[in-house]
Chimera marker file (.cmm) of the C-alpha trace (Angstrom):
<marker_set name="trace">
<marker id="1" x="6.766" y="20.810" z="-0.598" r="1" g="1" b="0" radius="0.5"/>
<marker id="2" x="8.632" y="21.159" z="-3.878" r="1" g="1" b="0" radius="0.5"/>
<marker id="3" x="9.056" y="18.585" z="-6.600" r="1" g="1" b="0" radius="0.5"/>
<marker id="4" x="10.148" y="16.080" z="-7.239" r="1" g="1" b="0" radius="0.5"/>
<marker id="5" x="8.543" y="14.655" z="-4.513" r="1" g="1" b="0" radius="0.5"/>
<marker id="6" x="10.093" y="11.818" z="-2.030" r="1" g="1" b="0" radius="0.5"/>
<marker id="7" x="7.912" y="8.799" z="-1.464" r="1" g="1" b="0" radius="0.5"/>
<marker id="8" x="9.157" y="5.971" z="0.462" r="1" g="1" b="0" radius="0.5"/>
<marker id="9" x="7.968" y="2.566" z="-0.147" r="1" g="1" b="0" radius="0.5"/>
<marker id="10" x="8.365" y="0.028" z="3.076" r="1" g="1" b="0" radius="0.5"/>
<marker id="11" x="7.295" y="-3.320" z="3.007" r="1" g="1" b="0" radius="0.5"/>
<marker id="12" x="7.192" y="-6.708" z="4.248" r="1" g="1" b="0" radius="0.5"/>
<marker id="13" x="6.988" y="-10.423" z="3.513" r="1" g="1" b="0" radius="0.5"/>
<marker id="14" x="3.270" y="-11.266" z="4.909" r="1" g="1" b="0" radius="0.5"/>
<marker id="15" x="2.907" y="-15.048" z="6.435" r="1" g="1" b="0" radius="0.5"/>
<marker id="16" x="1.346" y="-16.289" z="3.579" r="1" g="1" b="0" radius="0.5"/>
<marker id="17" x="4.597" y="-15.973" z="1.262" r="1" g="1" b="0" radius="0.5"/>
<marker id="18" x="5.970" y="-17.565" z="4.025" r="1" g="1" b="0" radius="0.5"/>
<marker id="19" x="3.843" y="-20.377" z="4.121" r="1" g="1" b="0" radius="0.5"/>
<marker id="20" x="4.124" y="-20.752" z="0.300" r="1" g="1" b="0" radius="0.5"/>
<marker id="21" x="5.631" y="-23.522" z="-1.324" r="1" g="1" b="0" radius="0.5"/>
<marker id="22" x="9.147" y="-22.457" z="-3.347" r="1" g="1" b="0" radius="0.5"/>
<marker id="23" x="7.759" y="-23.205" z="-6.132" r="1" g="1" b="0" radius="0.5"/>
<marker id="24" x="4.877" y="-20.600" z="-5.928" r="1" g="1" b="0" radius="0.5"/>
<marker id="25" x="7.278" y="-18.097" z="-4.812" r="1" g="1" b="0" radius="0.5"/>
<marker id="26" x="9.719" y="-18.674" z="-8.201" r="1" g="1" b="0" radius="0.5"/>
<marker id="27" x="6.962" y="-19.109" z="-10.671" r="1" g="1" b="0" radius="0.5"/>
<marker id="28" x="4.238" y="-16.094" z="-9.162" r="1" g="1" b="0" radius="0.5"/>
<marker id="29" x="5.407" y="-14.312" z="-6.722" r="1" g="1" b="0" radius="0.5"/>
<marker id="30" x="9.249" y="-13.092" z="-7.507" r="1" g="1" b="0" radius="0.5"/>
<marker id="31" x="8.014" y="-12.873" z="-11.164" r="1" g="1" b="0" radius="0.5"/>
<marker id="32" x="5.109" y="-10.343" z="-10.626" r="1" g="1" b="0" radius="0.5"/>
<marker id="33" x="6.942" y="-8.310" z="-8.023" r="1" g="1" b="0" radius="0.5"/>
<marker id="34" x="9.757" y="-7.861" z="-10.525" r="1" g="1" b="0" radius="0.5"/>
<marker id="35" x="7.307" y="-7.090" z="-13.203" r="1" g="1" b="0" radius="0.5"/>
<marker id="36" x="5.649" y="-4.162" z="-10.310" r="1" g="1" b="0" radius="0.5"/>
<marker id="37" x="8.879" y="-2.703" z="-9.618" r="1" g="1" b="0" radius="0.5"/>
<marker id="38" x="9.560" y="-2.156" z="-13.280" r="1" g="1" b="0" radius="0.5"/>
<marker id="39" x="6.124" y="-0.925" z="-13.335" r="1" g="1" b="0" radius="0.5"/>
<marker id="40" x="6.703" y="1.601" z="-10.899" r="1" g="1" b="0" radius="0.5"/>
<marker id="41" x="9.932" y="2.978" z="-12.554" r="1" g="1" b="0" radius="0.5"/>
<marker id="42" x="7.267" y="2.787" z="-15.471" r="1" g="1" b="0" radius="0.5"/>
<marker id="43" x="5.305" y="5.080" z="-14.168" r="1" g="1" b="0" radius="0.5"/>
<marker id="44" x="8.021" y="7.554" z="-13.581" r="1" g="1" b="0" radius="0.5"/>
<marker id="45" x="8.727" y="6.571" z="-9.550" r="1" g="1" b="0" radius="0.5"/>
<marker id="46" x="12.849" y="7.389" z="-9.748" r="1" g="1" b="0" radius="0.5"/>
<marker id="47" x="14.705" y="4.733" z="-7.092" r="1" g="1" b="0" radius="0.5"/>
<marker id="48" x="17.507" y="6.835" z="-5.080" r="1" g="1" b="0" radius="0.5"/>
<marker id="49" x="17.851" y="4.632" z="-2.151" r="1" g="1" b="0" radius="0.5"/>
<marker id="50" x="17.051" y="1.231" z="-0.679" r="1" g="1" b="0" radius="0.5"/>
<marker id="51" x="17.945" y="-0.791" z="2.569" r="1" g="1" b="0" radius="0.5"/>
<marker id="52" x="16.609" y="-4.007" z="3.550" r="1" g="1" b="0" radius="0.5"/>
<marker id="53" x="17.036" y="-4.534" z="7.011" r="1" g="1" b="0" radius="0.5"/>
<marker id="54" x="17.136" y="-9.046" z="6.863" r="1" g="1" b="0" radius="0.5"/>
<marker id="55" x="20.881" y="-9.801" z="7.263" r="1" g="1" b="0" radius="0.5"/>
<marker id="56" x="20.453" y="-10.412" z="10.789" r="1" g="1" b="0" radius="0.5"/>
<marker id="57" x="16.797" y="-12.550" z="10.976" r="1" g="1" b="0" radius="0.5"/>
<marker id="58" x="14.934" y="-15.283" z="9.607" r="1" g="1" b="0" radius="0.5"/>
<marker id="59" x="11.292" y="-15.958" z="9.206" r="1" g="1" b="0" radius="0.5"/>
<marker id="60" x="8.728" y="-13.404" z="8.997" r="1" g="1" b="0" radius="0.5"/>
<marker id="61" x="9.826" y="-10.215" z="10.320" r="1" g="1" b="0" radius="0.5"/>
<marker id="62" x="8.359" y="-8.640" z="13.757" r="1" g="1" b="0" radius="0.5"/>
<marker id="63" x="9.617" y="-5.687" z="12.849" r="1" g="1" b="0" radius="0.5"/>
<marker id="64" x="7.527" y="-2.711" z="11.474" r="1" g="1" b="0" radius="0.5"/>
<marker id="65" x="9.044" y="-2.935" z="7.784" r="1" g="1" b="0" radius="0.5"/>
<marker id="66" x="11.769" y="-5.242" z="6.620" r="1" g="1" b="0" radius="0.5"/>
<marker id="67" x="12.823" y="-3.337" z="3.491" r="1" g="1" b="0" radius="0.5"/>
<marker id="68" x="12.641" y="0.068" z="2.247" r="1" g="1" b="0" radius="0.5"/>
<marker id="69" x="12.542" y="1.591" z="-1.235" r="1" g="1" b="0" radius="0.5"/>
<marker id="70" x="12.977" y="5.856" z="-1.622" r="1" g="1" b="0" radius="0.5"/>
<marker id="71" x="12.108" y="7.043" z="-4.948" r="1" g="1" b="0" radius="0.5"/>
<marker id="72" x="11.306" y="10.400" z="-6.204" r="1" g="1" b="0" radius="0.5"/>
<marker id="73" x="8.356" y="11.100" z="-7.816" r="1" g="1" b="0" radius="0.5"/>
<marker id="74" x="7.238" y="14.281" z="-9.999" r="1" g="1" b="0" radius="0.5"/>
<marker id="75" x="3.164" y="13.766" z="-9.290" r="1" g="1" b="0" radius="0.5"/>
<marker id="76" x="1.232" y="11.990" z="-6.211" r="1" g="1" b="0" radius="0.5"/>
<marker id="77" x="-0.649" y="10.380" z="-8.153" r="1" g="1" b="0" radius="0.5"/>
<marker id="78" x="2.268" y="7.829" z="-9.093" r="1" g="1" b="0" radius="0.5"/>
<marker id="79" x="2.562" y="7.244" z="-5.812" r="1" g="1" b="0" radius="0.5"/>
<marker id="80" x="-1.015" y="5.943" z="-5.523" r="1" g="1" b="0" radius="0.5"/>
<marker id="81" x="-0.513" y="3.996" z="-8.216" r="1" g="1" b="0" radius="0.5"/>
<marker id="82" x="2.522" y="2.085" z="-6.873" r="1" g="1" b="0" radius="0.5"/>
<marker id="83" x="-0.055" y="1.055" z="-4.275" r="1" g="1" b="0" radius="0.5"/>
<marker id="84" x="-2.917" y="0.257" z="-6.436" r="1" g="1" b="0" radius="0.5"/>
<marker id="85" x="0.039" y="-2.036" z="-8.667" r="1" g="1" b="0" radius="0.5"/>
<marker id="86" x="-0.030" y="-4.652" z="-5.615" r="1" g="1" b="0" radius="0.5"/>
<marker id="87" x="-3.958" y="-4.692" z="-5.422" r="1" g="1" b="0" radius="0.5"/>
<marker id="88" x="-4.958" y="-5.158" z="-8.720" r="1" g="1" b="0" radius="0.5"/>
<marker id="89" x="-4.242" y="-9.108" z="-10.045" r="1" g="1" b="0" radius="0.5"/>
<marker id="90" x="-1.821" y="-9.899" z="-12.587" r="1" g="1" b="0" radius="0.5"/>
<marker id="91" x="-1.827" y="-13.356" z="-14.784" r="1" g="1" b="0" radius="0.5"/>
<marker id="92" x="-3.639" y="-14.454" z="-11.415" r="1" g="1" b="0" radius="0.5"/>
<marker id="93" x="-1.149" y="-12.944" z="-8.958" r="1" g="1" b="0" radius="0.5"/>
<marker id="94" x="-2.469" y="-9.915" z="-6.402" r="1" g="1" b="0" radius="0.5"/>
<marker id="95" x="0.800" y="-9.392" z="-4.565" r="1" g="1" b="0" radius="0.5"/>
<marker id="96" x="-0.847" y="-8.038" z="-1.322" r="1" g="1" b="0" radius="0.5"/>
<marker id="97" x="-1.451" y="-12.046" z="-0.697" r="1" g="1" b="0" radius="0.5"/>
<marker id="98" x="2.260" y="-11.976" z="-0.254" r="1" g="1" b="0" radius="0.5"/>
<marker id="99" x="3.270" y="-8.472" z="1.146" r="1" g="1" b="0" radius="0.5"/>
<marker id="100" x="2.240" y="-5.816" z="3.190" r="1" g="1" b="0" radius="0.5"/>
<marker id="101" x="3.455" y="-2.351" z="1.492" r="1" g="1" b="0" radius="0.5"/>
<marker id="102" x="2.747" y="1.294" z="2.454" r="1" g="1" b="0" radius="0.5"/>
<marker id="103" x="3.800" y="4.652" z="0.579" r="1" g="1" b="0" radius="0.5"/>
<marker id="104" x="4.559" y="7.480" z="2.774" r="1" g="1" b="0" radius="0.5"/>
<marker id="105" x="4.805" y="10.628" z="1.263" r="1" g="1" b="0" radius="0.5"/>
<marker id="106" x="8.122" y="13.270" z="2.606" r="1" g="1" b="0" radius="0.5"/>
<marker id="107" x="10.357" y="15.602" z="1.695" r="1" g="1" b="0" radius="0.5"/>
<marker id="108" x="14.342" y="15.032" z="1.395" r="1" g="1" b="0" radius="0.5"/>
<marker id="109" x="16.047" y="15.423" z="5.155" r="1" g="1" b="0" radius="0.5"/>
<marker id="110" x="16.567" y="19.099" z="5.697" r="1" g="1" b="0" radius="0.5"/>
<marker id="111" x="19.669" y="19.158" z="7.520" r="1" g="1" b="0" radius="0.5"/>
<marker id="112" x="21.902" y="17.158" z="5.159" r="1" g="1" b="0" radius="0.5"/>
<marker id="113" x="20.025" y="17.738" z="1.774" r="1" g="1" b="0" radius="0.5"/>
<marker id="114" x="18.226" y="21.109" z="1.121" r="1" g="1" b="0" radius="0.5"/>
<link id1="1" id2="2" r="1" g="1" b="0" radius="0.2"/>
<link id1="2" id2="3" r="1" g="1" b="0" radius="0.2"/>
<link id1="3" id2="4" r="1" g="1" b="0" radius="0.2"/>
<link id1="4" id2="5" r="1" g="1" b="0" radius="0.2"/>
<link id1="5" id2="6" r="1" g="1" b="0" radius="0.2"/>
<link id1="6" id2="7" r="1" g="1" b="0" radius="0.2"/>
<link id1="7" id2="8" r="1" g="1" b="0" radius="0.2"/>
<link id1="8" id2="9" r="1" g="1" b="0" radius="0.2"/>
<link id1="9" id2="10" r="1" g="1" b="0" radius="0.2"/>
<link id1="10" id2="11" r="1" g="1" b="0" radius="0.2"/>
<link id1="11" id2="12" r="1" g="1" b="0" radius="0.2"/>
<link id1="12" id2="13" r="1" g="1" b="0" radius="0.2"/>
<link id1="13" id2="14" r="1" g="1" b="0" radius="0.2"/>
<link id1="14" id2="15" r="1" g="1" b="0" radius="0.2"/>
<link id1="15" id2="16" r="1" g="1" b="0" radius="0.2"/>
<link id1="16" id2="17" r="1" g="1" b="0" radius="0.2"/>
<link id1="17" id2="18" r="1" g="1" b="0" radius="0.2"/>
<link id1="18" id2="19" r="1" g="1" b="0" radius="0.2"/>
<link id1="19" id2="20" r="1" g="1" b="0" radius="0.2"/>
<link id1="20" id2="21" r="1" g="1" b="0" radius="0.2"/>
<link id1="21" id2="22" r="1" g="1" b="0" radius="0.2"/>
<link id1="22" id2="23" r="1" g="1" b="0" radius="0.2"/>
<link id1="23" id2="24" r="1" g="1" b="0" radius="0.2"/>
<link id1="24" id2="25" r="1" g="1" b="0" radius="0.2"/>
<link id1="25" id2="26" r="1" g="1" b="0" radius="0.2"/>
<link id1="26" id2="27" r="1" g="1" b="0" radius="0.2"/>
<link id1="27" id2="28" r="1" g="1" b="0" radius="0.2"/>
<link id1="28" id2="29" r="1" g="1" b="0" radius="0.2"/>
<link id1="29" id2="30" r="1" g="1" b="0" radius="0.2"/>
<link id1="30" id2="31" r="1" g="1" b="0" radius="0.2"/>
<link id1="31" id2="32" r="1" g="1" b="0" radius="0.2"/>
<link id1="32" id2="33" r="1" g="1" b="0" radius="0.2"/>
<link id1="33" id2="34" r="1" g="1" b="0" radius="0.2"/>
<link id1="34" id2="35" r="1" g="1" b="0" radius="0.2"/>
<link id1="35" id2="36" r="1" g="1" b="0" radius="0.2"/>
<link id1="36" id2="37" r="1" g="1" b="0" radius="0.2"/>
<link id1="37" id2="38" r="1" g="1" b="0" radius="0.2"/>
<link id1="38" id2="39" r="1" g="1" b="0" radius="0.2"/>
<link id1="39" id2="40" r="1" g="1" b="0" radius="0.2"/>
<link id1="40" id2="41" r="1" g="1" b="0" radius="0.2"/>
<link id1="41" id2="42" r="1" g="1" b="0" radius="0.2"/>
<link id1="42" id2="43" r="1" g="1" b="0" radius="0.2"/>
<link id1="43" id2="44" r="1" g="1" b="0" radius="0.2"/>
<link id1="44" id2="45" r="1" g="1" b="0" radius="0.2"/>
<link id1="45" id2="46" r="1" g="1" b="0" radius="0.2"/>
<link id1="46" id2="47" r="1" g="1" b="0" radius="0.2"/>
<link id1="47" id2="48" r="1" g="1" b="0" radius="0.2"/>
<link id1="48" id2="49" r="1" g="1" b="0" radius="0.2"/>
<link id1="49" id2="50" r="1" g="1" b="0" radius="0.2"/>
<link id1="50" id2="51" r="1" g="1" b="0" radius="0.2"/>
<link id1="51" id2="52" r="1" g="1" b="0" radius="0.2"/>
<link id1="52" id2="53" r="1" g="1" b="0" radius="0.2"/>
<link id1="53" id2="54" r="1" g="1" b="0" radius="0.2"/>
<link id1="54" id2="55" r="1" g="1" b="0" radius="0.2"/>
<link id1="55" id2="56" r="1" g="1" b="0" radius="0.2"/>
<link id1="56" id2="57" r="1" g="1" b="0" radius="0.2"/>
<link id1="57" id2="58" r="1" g="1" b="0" radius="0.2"/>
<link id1="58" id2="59" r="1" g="1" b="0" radius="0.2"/>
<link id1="59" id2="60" r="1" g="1" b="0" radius="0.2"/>
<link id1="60" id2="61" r="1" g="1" b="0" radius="0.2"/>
<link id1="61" id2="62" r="1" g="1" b="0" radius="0.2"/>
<link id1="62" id2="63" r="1" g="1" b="0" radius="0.2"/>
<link id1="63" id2="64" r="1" g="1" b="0" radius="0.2"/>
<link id1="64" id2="65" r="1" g="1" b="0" radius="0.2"/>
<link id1="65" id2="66" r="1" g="1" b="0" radius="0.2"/>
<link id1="66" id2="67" r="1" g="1" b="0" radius="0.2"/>
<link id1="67" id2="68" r="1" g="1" b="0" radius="0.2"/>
<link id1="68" id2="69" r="1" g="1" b="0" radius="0.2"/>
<link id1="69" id2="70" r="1" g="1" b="0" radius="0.2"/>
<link id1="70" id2="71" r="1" g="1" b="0" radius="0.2"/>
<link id1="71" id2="72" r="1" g="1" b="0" radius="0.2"/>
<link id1="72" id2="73" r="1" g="1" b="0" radius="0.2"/>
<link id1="73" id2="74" r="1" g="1" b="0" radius="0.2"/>
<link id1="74" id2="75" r="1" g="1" b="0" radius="0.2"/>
<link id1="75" id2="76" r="1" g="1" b="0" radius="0.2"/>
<link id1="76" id2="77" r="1" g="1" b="0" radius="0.2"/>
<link id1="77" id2="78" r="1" g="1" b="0" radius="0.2"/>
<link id1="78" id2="79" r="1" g="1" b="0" radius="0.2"/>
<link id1="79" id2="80" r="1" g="1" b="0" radius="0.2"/>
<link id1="80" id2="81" r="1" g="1" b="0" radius="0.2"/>
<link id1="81" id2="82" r="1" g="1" b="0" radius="0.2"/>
<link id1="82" id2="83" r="1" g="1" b="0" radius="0.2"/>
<link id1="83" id2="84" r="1" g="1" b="0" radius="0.2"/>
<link id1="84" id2="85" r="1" g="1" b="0" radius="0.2"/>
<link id1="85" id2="86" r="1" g="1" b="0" radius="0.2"/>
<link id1="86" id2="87" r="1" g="1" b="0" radius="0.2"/>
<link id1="87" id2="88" r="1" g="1" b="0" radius="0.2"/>
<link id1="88" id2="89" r="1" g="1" b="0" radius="0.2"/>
<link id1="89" id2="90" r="1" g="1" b="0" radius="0.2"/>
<link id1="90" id2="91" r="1" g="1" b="0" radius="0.2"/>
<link id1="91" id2="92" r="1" g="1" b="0" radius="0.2"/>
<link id1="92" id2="93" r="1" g="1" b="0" radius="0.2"/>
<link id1="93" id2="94" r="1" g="1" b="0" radius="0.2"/>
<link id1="94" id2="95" r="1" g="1" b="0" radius="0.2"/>
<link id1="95" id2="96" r="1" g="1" b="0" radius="0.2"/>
<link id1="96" id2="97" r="1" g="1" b="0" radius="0.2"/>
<link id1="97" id2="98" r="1" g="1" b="0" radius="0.2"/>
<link id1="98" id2="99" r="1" g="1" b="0" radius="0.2"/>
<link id1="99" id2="100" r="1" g="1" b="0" radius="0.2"/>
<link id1="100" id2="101" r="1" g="1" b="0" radius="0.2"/>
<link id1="101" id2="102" r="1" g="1" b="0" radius="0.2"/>
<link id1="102" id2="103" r="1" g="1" b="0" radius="0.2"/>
<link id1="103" id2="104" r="1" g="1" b="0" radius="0.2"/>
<link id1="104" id2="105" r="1" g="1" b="0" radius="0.2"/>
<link id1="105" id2="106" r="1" g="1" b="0" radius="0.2"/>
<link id1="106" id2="107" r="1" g="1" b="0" radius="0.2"/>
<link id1="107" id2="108" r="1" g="1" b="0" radius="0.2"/>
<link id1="108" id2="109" r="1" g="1" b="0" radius="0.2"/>
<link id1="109" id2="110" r="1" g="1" b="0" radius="0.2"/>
<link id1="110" id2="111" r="1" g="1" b="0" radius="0.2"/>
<link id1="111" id2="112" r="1" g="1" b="0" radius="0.2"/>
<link id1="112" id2="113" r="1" g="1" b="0" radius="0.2"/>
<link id1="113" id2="114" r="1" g="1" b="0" radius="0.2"/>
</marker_set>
């Protein structure tokens, strides 16, 4: 594989943000996952595509993944660290109470890009 490297982050609303009172949501949870997006573009994770896939649902999604971020990255290691940004708690706030991410690891789509 050649740099920069393609990581895809997908992800999903767990049934605990669900559950959560408005409130909560507003004042921890769309506050820190902001802040961890920012942090990820921080690190050096490049966005070049997303799709969320909720304009035809409601309620927690049955689904595998409900919305999907592609970045490139130069170094692995930024992609662990994405991960490890939802873990670790913030003013209180561990984000995995509230979503379900994973980071897979590819290469652009050989037919249409390389």
């Amino acid at each position: 594989m050649r740099r920069p490297y393609r990581v895809m982050a997908v992800g999903r609303a767990t049934t605990a943000f669900f559950a959560a009172p408005e409130e909560e949501k507003e004042t921890q949870f769309f506050p820190r996952f902001k802040q961890m997006l920012a942090e990820w573009e921080g690190l050096g994770a490049r966005v070049i595509a997303s799709f969320c896939d909720d304009v035809l649902q409601v309620g927690p999604n049955r689904q595998p993944w409900a919305w999907n971020l592609i970045f490139e990255v130069d170094d692995l290691d930024v992609a662990a660290a994405m991960v490890q940004a939802v873990r670790e708690p913030v003013d209180g706030v561990r984000l995995d109470r509230y979503l379900e991410l994973e980071v897979r690891v590819g290469r652009p789509f050989w037919e249409r890009e390389e």
